[in-house]
PAZA-233726 format. One record per atom (N, C-alpha, C): residue number from 1; x, y, z. Coordinates in steps of 0.02 Angstrom, whole numbers. Layout:
N
   pos        u        v        w
   NUM        X        Y        Z
...
***
This chain:
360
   pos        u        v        w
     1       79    -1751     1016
     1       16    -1779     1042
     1      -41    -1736     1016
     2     -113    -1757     1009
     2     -153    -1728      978
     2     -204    -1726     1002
     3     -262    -1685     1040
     3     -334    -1692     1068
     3     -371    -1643     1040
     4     -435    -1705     1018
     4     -465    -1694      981
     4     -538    -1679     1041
     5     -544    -1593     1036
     5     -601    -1581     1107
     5     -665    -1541     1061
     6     -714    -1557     1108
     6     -765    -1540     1099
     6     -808    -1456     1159
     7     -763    -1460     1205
     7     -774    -1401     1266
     7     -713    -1376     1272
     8     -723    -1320     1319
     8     -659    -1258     1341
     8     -652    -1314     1397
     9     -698    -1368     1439
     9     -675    -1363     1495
     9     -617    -1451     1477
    10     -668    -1490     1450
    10     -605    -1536     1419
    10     -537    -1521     1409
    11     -521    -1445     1365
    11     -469    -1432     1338
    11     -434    -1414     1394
    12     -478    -1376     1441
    12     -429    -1356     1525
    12     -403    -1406     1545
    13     -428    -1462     1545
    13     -427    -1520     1588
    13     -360    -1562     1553
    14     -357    -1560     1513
    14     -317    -1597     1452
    14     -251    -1545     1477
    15     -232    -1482     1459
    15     -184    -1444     1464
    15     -190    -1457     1542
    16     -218    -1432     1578
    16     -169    -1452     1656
    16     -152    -1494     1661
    17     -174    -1557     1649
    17     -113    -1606     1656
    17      -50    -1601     1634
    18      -39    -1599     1561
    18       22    -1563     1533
    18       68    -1513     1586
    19       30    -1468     1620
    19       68    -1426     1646
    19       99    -1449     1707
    20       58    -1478     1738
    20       81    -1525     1798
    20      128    -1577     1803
    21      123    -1615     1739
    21      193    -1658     1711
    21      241    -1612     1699
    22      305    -1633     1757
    22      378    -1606     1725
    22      415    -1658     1681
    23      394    -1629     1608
    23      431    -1706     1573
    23      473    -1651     1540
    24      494    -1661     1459
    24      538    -1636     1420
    24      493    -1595     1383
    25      522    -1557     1324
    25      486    -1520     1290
    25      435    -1544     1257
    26      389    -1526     1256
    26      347    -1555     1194
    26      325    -1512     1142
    27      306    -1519     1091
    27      259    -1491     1034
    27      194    -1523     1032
    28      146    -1483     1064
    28       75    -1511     1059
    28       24    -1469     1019
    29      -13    -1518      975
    29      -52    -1496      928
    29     -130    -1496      970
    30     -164    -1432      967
    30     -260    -1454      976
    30     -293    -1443      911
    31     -322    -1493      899
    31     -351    -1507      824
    31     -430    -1480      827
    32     -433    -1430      812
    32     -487    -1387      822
    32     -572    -1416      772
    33     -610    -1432      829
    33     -679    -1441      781
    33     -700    -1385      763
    34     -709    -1394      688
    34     -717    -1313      649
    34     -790    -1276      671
    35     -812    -1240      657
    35     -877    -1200      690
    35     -919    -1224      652
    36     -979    -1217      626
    36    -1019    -1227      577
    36    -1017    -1187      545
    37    -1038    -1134      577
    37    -1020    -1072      513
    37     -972    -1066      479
    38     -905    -1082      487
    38     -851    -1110      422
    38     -868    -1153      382
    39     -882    -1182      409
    39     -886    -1242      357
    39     -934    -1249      323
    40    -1017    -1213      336
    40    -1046    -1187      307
    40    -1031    -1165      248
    41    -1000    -1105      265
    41     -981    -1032      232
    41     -928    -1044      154
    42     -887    -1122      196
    42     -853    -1140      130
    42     -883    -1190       89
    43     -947    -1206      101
    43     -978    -1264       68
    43     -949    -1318       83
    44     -942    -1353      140
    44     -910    -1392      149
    44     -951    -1461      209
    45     -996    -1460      186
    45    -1061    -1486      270
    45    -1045    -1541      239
    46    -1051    -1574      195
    46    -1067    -1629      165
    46    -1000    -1675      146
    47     -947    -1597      141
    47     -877    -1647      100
    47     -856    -1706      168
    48     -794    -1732      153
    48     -744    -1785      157
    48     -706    -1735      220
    49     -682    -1761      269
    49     -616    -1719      318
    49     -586    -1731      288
    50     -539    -1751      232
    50     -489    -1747      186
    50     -489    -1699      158
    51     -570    -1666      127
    51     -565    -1616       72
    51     -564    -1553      121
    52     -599    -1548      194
    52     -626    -1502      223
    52     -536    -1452      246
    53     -493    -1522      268
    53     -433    -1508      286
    53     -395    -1449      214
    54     -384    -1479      157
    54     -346    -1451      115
    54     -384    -1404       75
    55     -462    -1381       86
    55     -495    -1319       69
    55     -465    -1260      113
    56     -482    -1272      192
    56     -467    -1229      246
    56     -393    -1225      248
    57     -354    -1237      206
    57     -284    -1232      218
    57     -238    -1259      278
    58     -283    -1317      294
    58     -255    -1357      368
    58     -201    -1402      341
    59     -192    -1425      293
    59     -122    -1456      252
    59      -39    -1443      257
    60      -76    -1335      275
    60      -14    -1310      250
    60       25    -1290      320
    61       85    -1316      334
    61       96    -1287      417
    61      108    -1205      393
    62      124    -1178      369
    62      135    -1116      358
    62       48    -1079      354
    63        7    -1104      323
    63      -38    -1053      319
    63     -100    -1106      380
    64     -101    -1147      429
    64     -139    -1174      473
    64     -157    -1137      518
    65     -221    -1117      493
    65     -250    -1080      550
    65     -282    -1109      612
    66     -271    -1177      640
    66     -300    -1204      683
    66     -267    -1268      747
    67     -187    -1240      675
    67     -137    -1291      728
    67     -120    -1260      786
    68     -113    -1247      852
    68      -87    -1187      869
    68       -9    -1228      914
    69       40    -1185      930
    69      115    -1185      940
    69      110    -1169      997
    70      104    -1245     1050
    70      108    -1202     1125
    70      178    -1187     1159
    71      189    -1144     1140
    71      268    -1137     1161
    71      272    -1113     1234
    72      227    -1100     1271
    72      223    -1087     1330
    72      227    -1162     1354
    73      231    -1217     1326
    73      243    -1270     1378
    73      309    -1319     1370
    74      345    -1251     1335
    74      447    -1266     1328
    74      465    -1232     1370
    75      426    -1187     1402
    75      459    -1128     1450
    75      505    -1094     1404
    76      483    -1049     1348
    76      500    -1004     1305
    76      456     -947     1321
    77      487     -870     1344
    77      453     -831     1371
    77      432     -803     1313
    78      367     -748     1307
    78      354     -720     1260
    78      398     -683     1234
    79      391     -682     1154
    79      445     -629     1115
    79      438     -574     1138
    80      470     -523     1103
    80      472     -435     1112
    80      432     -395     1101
    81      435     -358     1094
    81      373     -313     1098
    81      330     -312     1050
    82      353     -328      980
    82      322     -307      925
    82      263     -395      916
    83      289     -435      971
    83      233     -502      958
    83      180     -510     1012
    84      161     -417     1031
    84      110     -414     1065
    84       52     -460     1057
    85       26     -501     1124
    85      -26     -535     1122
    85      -98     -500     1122
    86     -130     -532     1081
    86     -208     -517     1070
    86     -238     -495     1152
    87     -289     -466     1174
    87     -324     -477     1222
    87     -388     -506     1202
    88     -418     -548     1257
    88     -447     -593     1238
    88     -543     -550     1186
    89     -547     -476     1226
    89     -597     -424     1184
    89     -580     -419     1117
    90     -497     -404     1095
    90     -494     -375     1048
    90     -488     -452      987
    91     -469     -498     1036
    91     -474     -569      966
    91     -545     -568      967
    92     -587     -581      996
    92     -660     -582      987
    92     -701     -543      915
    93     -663     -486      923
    93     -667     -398      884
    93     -644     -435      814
    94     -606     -474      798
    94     -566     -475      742
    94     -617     -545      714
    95     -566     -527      635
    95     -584     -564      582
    95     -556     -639      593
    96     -530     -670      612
    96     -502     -700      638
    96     -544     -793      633
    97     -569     -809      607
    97     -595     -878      591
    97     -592     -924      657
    98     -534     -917      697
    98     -516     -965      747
    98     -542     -941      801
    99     -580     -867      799
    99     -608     -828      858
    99     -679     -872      893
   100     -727     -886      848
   100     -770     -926      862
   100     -774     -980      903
   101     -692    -1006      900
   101     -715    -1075      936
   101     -715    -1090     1007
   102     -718    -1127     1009
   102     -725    -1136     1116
   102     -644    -1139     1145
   103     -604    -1136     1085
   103     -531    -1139     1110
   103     -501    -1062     1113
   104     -526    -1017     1089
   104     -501     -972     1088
   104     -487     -922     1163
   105     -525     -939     1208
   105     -521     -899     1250
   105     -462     -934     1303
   106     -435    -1004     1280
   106     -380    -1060     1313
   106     -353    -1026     1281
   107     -324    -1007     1219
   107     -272    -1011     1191
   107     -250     -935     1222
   108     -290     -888     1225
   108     -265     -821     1229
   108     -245     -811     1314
   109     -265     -859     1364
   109     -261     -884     1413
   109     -200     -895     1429
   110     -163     -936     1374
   110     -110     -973     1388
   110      -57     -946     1350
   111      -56     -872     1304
   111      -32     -825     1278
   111        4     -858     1231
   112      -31     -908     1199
   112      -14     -934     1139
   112      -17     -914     1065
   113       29     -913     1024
   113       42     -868      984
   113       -4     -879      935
   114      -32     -825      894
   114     -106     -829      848
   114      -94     -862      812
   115     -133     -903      785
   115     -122     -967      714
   115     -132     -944      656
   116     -157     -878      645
   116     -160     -836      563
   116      -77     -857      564
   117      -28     -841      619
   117       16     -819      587
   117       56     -866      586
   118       43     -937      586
   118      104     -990      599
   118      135     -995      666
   119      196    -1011      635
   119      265    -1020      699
   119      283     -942      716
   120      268     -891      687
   120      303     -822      676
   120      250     -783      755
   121      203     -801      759
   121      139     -782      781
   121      111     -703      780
   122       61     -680      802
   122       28     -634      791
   122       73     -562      800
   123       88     -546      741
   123      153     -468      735
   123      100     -411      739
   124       92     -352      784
   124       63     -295      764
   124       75     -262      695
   125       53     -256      667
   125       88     -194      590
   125       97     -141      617
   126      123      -96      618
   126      157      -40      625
   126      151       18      565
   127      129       76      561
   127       76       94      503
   127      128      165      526
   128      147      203      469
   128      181      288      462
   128      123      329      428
   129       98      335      440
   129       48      385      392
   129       55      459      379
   130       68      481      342
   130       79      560      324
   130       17      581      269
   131      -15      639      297
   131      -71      661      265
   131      -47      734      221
   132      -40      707      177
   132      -42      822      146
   132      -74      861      146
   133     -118      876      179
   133     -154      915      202
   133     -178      912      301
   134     -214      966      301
   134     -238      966      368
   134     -295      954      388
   135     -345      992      329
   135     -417      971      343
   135     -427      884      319
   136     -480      855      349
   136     -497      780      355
   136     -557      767      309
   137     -550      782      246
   137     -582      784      218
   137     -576      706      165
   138     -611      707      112
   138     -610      623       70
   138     -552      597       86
   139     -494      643       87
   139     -429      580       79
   139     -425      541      145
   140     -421      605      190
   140     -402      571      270
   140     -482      515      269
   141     -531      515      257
   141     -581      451      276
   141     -581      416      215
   142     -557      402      199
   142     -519      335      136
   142     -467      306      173
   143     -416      339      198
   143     -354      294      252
   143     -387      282      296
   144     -462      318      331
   144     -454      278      394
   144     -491      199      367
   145     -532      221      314
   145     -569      146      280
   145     -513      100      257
   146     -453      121      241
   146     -412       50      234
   146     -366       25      311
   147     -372       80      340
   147     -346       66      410
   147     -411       12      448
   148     -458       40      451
   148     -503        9      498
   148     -489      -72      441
   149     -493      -81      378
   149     -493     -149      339
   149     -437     -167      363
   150     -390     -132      383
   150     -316     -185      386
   150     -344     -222      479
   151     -365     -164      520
   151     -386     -193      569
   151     -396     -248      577
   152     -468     -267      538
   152     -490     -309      548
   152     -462     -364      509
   153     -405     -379      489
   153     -361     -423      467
   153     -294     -440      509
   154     -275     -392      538
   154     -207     -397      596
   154     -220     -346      643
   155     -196     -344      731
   155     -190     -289      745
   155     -145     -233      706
   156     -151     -168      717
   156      -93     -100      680
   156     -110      -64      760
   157      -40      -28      752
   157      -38       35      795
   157      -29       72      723
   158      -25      157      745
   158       -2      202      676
   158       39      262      712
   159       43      309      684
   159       91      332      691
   159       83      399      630
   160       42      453      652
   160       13      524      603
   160       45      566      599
   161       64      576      540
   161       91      648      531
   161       40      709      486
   162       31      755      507
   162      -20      806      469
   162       22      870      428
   163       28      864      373
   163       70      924      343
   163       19      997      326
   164       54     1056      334
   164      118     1055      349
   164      123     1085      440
   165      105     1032      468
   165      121     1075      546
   165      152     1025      550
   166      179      951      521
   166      235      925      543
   166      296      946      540
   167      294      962      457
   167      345      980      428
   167      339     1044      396
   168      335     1104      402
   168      316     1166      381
   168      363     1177      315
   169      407     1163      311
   169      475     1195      257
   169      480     1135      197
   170      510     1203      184
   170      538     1169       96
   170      608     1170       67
   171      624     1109       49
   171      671     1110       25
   171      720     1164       -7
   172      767     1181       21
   172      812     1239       -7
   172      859     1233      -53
   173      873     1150      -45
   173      945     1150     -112
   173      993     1154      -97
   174     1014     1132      -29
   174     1080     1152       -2
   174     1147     1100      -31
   175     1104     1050      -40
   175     1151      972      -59
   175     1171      953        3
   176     1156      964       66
   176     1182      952      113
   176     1185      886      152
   177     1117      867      147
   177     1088      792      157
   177     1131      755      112
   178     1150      750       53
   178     1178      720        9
   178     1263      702       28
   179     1275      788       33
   179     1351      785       49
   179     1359      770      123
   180     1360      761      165
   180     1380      782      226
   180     1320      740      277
   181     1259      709      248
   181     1208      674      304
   181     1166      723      324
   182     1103      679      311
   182     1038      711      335
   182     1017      738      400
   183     1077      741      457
   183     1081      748      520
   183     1100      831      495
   184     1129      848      440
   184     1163      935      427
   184     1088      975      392
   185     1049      933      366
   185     1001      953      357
   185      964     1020      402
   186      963     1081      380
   186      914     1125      429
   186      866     1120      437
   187      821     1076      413
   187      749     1063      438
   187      753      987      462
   188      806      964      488
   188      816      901      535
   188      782      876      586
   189      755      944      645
   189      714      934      659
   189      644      908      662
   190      642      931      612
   190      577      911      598
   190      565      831      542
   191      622      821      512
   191      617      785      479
   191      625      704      498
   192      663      711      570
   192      699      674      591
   192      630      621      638
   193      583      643      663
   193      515      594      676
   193      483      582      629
   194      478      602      579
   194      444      570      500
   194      510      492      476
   195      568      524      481
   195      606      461      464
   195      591      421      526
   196      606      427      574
   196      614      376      604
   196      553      321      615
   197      488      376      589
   197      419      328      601
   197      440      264      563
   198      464      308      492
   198      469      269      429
   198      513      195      451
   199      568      214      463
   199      612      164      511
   199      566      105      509
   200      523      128      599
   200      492       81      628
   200      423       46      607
   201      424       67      545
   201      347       30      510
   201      349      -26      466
   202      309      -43      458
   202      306      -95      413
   202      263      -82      343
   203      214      -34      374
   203      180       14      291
   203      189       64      297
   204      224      126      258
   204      189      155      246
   204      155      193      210
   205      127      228      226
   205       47      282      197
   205       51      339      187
   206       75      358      100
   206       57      431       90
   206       -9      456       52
   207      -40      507      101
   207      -95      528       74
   207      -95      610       41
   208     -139      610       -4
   208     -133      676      -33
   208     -193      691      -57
   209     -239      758      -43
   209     -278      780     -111
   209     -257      783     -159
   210     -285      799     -213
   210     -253      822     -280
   210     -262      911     -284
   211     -218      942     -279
   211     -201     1011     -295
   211     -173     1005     -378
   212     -211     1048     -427
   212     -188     1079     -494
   212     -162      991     -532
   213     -202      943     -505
   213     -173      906     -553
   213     -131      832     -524
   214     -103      841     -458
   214      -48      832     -437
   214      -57      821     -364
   215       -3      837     -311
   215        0      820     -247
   215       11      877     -204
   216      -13      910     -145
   216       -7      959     -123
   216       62      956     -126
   217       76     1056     -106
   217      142     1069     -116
   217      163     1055      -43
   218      138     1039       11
   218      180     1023       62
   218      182      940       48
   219      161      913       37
   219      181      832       28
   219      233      816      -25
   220      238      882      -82
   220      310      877     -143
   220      387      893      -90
   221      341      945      -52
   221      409      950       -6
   221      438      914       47
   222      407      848       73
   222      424      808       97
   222      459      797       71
   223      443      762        7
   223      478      705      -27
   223      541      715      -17
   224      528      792      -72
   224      613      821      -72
   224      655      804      -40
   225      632      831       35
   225      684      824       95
   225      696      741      109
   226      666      681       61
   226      687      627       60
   226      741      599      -14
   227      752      629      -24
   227      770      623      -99
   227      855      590      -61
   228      899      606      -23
   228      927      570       -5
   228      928      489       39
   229      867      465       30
   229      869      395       48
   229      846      368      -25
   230      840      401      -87
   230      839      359     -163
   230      894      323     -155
   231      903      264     -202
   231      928      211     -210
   231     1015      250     -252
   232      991      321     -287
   232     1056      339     -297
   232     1105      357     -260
   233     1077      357     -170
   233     1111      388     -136
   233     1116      346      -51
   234     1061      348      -19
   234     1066      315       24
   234     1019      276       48
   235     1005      233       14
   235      946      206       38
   235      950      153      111
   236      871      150      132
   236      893      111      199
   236      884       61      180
   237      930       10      225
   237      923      -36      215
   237      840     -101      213
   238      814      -69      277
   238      754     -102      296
   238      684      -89      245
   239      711      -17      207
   239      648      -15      160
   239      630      -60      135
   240      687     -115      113
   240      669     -145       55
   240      624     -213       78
   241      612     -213      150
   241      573     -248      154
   241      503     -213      185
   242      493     -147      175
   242      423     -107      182
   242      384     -126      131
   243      328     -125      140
   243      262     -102      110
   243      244      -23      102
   244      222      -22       57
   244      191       59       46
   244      133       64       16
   245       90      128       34
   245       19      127        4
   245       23      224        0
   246       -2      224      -66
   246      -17      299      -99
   246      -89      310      -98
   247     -104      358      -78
   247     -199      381      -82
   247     -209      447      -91
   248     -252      457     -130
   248     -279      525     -167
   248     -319      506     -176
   249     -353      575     -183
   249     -459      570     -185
   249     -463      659     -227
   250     -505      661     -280
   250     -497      726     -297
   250     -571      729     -308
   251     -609      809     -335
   251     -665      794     -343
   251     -681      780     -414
   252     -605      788     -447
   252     -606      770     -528
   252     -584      727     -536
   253     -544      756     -591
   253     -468      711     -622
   253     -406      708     -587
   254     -334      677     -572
   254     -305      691     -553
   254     -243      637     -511
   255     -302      608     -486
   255     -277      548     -433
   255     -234      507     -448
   256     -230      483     -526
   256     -170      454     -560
   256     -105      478     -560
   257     -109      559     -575
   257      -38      585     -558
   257      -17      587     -525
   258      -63      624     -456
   258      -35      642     -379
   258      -16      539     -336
   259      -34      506     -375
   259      -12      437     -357
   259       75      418     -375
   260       70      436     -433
   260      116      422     -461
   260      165      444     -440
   261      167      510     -404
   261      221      544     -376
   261      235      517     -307
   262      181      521     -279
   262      223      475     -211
   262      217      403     -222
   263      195      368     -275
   263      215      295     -281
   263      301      297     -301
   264      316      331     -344
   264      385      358     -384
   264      441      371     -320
   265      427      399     -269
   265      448      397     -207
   265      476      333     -163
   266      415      292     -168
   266      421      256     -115
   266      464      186     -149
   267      453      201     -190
   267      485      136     -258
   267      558      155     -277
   268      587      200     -280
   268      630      231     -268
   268      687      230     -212
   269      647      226     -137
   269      664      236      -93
   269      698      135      -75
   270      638       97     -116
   270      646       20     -125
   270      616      -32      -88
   271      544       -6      -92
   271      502      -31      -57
   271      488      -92     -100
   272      472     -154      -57
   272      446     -190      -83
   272      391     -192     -130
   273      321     -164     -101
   273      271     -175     -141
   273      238     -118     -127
   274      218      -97     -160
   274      172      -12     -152
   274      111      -22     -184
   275       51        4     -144
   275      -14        2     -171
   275      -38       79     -208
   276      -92       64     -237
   276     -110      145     -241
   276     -180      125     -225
   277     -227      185     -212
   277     -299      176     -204
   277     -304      272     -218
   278     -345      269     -271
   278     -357      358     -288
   278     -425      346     -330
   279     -461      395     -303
   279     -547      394     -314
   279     -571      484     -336
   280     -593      486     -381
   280     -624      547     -380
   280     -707      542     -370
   281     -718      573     -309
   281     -776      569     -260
   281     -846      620     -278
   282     -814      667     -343
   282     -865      709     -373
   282     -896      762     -314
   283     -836      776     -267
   283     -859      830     -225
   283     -800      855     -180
   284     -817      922     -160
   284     -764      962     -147
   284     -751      921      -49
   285     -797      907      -23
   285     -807      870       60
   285     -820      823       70
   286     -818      769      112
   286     -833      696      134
   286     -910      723      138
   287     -936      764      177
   287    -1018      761      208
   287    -1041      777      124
   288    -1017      785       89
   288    -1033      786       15
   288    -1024      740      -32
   289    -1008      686      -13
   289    -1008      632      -71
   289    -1055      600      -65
   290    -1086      568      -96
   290    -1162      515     -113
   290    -1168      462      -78
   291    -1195      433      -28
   291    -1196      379        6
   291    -1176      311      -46
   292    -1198      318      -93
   292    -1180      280     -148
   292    -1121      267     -173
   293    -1093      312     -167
   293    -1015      324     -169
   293     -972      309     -102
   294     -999      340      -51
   294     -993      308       -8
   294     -964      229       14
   295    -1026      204       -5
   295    -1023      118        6
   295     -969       76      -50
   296     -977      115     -115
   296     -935       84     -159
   296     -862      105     -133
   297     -831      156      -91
   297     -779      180      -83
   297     -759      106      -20
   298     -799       89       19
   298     -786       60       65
   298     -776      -21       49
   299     -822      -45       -5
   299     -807      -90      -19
   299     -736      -82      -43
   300     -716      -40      -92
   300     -670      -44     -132
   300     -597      -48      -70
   301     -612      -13      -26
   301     -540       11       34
   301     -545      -87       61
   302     -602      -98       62
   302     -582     -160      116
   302     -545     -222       83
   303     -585     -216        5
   303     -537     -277      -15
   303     -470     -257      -41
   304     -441     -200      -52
   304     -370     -172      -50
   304     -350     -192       30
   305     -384     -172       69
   305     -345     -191      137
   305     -329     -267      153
   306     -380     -316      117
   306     -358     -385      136
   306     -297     -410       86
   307     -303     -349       21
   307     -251     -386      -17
   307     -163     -371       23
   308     -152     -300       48
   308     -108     -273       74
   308      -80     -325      142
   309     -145     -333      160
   309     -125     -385      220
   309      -95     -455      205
   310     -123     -500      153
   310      -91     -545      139
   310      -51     -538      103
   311      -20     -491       85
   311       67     -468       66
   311      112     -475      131
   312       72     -443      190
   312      122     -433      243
   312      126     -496      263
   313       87     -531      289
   313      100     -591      306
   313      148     -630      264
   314      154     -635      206
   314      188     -668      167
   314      263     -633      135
   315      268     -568      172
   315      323     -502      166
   315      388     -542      140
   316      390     -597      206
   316      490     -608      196
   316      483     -648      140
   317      432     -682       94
   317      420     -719       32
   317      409     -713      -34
   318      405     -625      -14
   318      393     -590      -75
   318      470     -581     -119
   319      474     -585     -190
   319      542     -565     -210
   319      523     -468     -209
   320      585     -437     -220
   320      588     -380     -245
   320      557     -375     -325
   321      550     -316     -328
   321      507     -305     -390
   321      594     -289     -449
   322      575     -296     -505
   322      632     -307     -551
   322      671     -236     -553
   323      607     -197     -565
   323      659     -132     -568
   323      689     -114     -491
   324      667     -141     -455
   324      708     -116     -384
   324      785     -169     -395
   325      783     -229     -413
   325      850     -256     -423
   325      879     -240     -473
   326      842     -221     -528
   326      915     -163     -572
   326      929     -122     -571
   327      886      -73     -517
   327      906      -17     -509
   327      959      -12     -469
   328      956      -48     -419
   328     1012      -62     -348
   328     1074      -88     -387
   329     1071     -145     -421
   329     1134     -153     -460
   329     1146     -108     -487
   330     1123      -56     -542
   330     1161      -15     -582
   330     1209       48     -533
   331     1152       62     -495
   331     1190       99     -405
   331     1233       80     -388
   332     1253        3     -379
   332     1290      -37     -340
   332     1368      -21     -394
   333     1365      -24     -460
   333     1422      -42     -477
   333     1429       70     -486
   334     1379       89     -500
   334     1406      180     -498
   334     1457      180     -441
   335     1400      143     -365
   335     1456      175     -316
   335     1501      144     -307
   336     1528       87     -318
   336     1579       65     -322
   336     1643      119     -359
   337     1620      157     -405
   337     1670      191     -422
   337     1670      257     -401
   338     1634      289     -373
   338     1593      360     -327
   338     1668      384     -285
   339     1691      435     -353
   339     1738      478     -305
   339     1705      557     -291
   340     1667      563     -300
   340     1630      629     -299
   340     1582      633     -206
   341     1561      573     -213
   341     1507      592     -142
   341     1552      532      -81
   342     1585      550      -13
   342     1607      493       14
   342     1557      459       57
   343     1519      514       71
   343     1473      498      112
   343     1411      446      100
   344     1396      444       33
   344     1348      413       -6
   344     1401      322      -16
   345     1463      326      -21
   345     1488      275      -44
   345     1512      228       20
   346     1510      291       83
   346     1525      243      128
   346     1477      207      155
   347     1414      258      153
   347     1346      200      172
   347     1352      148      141
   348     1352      127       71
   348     1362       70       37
   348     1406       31       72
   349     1462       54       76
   349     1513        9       73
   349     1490      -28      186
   350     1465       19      205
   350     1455      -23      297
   350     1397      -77      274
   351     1355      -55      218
   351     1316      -94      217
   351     1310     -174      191
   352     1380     -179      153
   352     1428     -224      125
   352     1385     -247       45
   353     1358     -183       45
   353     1343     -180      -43
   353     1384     -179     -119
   354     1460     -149      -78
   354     1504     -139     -115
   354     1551     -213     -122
   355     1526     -241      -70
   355     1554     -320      -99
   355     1495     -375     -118
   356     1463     -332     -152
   356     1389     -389     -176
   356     1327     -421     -133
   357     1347     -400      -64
   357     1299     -407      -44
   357     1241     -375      -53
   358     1165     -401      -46
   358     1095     -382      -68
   358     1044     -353      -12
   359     1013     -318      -29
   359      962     -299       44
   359      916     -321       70
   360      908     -389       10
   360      857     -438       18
   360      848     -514       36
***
């Protein structure tokens, strides 16, 4: 069924009845009158509702931002935790197109799932961030400029790590992680809330100055102590459907390398899609870079943040990148024959890699 409203209080009026009828399930559509300012904004005052529909992407049930899925009137309780609902301040706050209209404050009312996101509805992102350094200088306010951009595209929680008071140590070389599990590891401790952020995220974010060229030496020593979740050894399974983003800021040259190394990481590790963003800011402090620079830095973080975002949304649609599927195959058939490490071959084999199954 379909109502086509012009007020919040129509639309009340329309849904209580619904609620008051004990009939069977339904699927009910509210066919949203667009704002002006959309339709404005897309040049669209004058077109056809034919054209206005398949500009705004109202065609597509997957990308309809205006159909909304009242599943609250199947008596389907809200999902789990991670399909935290908007509050009705913070949809207001957001980028959100459907925020404007007179339905929005019904819909968030009736804890109906956000229409950016389809049938799937509104997912928090879940953000790992590890900084190599301590002071908050260009790099740390470049992540928060693609953080605050992802904001305003999806809610994020995050999740900070500051080196090295997260992780103070460095890799010793024991082979231990390798042979025997990263649980024998002596800096386990410490290593063991950096993985697990990683686990529970959906991006994440390594940041680095550029030291001599490169990436501080406490952020090389992370890695290290990750070098057993590479694809030669144990990789997780869930990476391969992460996102990742690399950031460096130097006052020179540099930012290309120190990228490369934790992009080399995270690609490795078999991340789906990894960003980089590295700027040399022509100064040793944030209260020292040029307002000019400034603004161009911000433009530049926000439209990286909308591109990152419409990756996530579209995450489970993305293929793997090529070298992550030949790399995993060429792994796949090594460990198949792996009499040297058991530990490395049995992860494979629970993960049912060793009989062809894929992580994707």
């Amino acid at each position: 069924m379909q109502i086509l409203f012009q007020s919040e209080a129509n639309v009340e009026a329309a849904l209580g009845d619904f609620k008051r009828e004990k009939t069977k399930p339904i699927f009910l559509i509210i066919i949203v009158r667009l704002p002006p300012s959309i339709v404005n904004s897309a040049g669209l005052e004058n077109s056809t509702p034919a054209r206005r529909k398949k500009t705004l992407g109202l065609d597509s049930p997957a990308g309809n931002r205006y159909n909304i899925n009242h599943e609250w009137l199947r008596g389907i309780p809200p999902d789990g935790p991670r399909e935290e609902r908007l509050t009705e301040q913070s949809f207001k706050r957001s980028s959100c197109p459907f925020a404007p209209c007179d339905a929005a404050r019904i819909c968030l009312s009736e804890r109906v799932k956000h229409p950016g996101f389809g049938m799937k509805g509104m997912v928090i992102m879940k953000i790992a961030v590890v900084y190599g350094a301590m002071h908050k200088g260009s790099t740390y306010h470049c992540v928060r400029l693609l953080i605050q951009g992802l904001s305003a595209c999806t809610p994020v929680t995050e999740t900070e790590f500051f080196l090295p008071q997260d992780m103070p140590h460095f890799c010793v070389g024991c082979f231990s992680c390798f042979l025997n599990g990263e649980q024998t590891c002596p800096h386990s401790g410490e290593m063991k809330p950096i993985a697990d952020a990683f686990d529970d995220a959906e991006l994440i974010i390594l940041a680095s100055p550029v030291y001599v060229f490169d990436v501080s030496g406490q952020m090389k020593a992370l890695l290290d102590h990750f070098g057993y979740r590479w694809m030669p050894h144990r990789p997780s399974p869930g990476m391969f459907g992460k996102l990742g983003l690399v950031v460096s800021t130097a006052a020179g040259a540099g930012t290309r390398r120190a990228n490369k190394t934790m992009k080399q990481s995270l690609v490795f590790c078999g991340a789906k899609r990894v960003f980089s963003y590295g700027k040399s800011v022509g100064a040793m402090s944030w209260d020292e870079v040029k307002p000019a620079q400034k603004q161009k830095i911000e433009r530049e973080t926000a439209a990286l943040a909308r591109r990152i975002a419409a990756d996530y949304r579209k995450i489970g649609r993305l293929r793997p990148r090529i070298f992550t599927k030949f790399l995993f195959m060429a792994m796949q058939k090594a460990q198949k024959g792996n009499s040297w490490n058991e530990t490395d071959r049995s992860h494979w084999a629970a993960q049912g890699w060793l009989d062809g199954k894929k992580p994707w």
